[in-house]
N, C-alpha and C positions, 0 to 999 in steps of 0.2 A: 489425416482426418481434417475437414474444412470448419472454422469455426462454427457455422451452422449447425452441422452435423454434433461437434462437441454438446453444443449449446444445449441440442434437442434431449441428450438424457438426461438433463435435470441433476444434477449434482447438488444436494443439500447435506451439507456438511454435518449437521448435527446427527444424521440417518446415517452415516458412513463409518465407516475401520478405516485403522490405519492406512490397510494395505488398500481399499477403497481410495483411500486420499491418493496416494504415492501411483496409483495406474490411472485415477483421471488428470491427474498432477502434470507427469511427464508425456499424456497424450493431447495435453491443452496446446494448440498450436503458437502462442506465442510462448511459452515457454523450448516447445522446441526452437524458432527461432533465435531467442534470447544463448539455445547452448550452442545452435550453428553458430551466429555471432562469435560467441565466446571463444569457440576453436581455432575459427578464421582469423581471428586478433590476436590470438596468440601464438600462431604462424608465422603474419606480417611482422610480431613486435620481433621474431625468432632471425627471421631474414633479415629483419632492417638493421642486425647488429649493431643494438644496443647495447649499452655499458650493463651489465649481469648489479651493480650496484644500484645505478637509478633505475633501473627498473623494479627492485626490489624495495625500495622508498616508495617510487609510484603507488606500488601498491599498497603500504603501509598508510600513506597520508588517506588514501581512496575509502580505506577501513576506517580509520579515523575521523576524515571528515564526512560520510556518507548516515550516519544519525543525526547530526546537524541538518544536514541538509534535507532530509525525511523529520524530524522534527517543524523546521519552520514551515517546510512545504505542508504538513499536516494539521498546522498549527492554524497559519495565517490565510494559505488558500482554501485548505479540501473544507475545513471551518470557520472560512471568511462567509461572511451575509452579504457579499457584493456581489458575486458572480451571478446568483439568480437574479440580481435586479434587471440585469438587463438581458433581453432577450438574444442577443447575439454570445452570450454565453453560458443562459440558463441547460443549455443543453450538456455541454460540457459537464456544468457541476454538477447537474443529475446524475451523470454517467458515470463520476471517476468517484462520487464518496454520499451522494444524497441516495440511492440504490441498495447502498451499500448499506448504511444504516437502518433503512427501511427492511431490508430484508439480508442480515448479518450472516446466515448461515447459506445463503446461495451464491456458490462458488462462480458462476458466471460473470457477478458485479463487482465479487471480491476481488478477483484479477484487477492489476491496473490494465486499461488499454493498449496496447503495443504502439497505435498511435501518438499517444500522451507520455506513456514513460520512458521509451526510449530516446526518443528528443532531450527528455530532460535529464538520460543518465548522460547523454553525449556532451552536451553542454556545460556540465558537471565536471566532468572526469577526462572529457579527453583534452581541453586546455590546461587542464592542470600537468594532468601526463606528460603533453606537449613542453612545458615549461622546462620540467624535468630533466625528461630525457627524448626531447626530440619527436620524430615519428614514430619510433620503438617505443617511447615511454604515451605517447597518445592514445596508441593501440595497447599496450600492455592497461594503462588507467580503465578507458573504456574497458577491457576485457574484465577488470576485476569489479569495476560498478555496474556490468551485467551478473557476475556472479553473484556478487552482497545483493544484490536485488533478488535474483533467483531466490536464494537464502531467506532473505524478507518474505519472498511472494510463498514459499510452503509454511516457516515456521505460523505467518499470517494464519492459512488456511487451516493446520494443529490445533492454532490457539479453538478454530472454533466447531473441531471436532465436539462429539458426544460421551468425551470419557476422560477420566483424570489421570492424566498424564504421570508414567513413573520416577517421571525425572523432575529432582524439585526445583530447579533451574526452568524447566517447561510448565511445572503446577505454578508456579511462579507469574509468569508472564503472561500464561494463560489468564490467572485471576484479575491480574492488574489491566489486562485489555478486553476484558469481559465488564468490567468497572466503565469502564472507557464506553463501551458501548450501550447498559443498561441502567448504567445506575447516572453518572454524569459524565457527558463528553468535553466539559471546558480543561478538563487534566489527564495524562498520562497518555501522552501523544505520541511514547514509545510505541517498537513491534519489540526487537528482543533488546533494545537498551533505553534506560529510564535516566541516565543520566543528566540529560540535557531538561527533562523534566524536573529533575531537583535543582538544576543551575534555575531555572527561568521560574520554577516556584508555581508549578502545577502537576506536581507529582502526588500521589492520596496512596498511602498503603490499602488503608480499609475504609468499605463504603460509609462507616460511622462520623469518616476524618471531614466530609463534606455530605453537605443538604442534597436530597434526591433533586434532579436536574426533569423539570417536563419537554425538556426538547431534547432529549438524550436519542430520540428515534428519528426527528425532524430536523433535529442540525437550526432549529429555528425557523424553519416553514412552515409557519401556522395557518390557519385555514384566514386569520387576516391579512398575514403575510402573503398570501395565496391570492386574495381577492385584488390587492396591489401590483403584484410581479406575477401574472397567471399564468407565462410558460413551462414553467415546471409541473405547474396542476395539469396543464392542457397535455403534454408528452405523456402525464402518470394517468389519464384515463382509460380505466377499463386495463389498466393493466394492474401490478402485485406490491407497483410500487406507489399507488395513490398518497399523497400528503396524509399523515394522522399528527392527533395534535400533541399526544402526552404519550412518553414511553410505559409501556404495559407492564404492570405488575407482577 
């Protein structure tokens, strides 16, 4: 199925089951890609006999340091106020997290791009791998920060199902990234780990713990902020993801 074609039935998550999520989930074409990837890496790291130890570190540091690395990336860029200013990258940041916000339960925005994430799990993960253990351990890395991504990109989609979760581990993270989204986006920049949120001291259990946020929808693109840096207003016309100024009650 071609992304197009994914595109066209509209998947909104809040209107979806489970088993809705789990069959557009696995027919989204970057996700197949991302499990081709995975297979084929973990083929190469099989052949390239590597040591069965660093390869199993590889993967351990990969787990490890892969919320770090989705913390600041979510913290500093997808939440940075710089990328719209300029027009050479207003595009970008619309795509990978202004979208997103704007319209939280449509699975099409939700995805990270295959363009944009895979770049950055490679860069991430397979120099480290490489450090490790070699070729073996490059491809073993990469293979396993395609999977925690995988992982990332459903539990993501879960959180913004239409129904409360029987696992209090899922009711869990579901609440604190629904927080994240509606009530105030400057904290809890987790998907399924908040730790690096209590290290850096933006973490809120409950929406009492901090003041309602008016750019919880806009990421800070306000209709002044609009009139300034207008390529994001100009790409959002007449489509679902027009600039609004205050997250809706």
């Amino acid at each position: 199925m071609s992304y197009k074609t994914w595109k066209s039935q509209k998947y909104l998550l809040d209107k979806m089951s489970l088993n809705d999520l789990v069959k557009a989930y696995f027919t989204y074409p970057g996700i197949q890609v991302y499990l081709m990837l995975f297979f084929a890496l973990c083929i190469l790291a099989v052949y390239s006999l590597g040591r069965l130890a660093d390869l199993a570190i590889v993967v351990v540091v990969v787990i490890l340091v892969y919320p770090l690395v989705w913390y600041v990336l979510h913290r500093f860029l997808l939440h940075g106020r710089w990328l719209y200013k300029s027009e050479m990258t207003a595009a970008l940041w619309k795509r990978i997290h202004f979208d997103h916000h704007q319209n939280p339960n449509d699975m099409a925005v939700l995805f990270g791009g295959l363009h944009t994430t895979l770049p950055t799990v490679v860069v991430v993960t397979a120099p480290m791998g490489g450090l490790i253990g070699g070729l073996s351990g490059a491809a073993i890395g990469l293979a396993a920060g395609i999977l925690v991504t995988c992982f990332y990109e459903f539990c993501h989609c879960s959180q913004h199902l239409g129904y409360a979760p029987k696992s209090a581990f899922l009711e869990r993270i579901k609440q604190l990234h629904m927080a994240h989204h509606f009530h105030n986006e400057t904290g809890n920049y987790g998907i399924t780990n908040y730790l690096w949120d209590r290290f850096f001291s933006s973490y809120y259990d409950s929406n009492s713990s901090v003041p309602r946020s008016p750019t919880a929808r806009n990421l800070g693109y306000t209709d002044s902020e609009a009139k300034r840096y207008p390529w994001v207003a100009q790409l959002s016309t007449g489509s679902e993801t027009a600039p609004i100024v205050a997250a809706k009650n």
